[in-house]
C-alpha positions in Angstrom: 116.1 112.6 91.5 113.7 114.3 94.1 114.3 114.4 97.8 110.9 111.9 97.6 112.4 109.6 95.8 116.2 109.5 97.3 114.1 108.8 100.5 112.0 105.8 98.9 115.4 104.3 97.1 116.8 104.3 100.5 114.3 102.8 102.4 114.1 100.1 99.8 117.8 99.3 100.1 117.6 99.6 104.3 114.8 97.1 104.1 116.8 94.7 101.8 119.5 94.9 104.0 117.5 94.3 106.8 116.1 91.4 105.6 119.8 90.2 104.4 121.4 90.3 107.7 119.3 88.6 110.0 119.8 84.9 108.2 124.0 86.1 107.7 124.5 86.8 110.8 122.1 84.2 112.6 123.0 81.6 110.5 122.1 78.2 112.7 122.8 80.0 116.1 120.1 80.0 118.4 118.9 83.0 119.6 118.4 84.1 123.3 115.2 83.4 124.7 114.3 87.4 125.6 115.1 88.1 121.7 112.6 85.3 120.6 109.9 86.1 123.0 110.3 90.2 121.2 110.1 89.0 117.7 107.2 86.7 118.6 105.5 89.9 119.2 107.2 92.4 116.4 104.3 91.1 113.8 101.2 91.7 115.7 101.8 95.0 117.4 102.9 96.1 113.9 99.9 94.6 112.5 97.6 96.4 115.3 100.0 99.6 114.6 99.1 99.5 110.5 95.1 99.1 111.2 94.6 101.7 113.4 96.6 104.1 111.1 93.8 102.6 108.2 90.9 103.0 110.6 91.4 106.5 112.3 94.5 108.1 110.1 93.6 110.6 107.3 96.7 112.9 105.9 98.5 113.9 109.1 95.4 114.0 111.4 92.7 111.9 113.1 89.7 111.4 111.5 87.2 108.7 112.9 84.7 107.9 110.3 82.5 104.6 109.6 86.2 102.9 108.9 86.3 102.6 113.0 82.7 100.8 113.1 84.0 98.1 110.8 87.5 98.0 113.4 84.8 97.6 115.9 82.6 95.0 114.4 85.4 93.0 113.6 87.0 93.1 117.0 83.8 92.3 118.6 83.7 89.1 116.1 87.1 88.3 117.1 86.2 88.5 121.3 83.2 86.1 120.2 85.9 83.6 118.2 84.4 83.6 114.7 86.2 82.6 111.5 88.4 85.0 110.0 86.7 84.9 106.9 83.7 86.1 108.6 85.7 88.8 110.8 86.3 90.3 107.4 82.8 89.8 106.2 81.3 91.7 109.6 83.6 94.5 109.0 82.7 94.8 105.5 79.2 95.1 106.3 79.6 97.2 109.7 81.8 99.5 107.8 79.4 99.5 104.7 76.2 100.0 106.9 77.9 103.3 108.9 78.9 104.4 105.5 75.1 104.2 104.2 73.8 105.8 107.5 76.0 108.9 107.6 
């Protein structure tokens, strides 16, 4: 097995793990008010962490290309409170339209 794929197997088993003791060792216990408030945040900074590694991440390095406009264009949709569906939809076309330009 490669050093590649040691590293995937054990990642795999960490997360499993992971995921396995948090119930376990909760298990009906309440938990204290500073550790709820952090994993009420966990998801959406790792969310916001994961799309701008989409929109500005390419092999090792920044590269901003018409990815960021469709970012933009749905951030912009977001501040002005539209449906999600069309947040998706103006990112599709802002990112489409910056891709057909350039």
């Amino acid at each position: 097995m490669s050093a590649a794929w040691a590293s995937v197997v054990a990642v795999g088993a960490g997360t499993v793990v992971l995921k396995a003791v948090g119930p376990v060792a909760v298990s009906g216990r309440k938990l204290p008010p500073r550790v709820a408030d952090l994993l009420d945040v966990v998801a959406p900074a790792i969310l916001a962490a994961l799309v701008v590694t989409e929109a500005l991440g390419r092999g090792r390095g920044l590269a901003p290309d018409a990815r960021l406009a469709g970012v933009g264009a749905g951030l912009v949709a977001i501040a002005l409170r539209a449906p999600i569906w069309l947040v998706v939809v103006v990112g599709a076309a802002a990112t489409a339209l910056a891709r057909a330009v350039s």
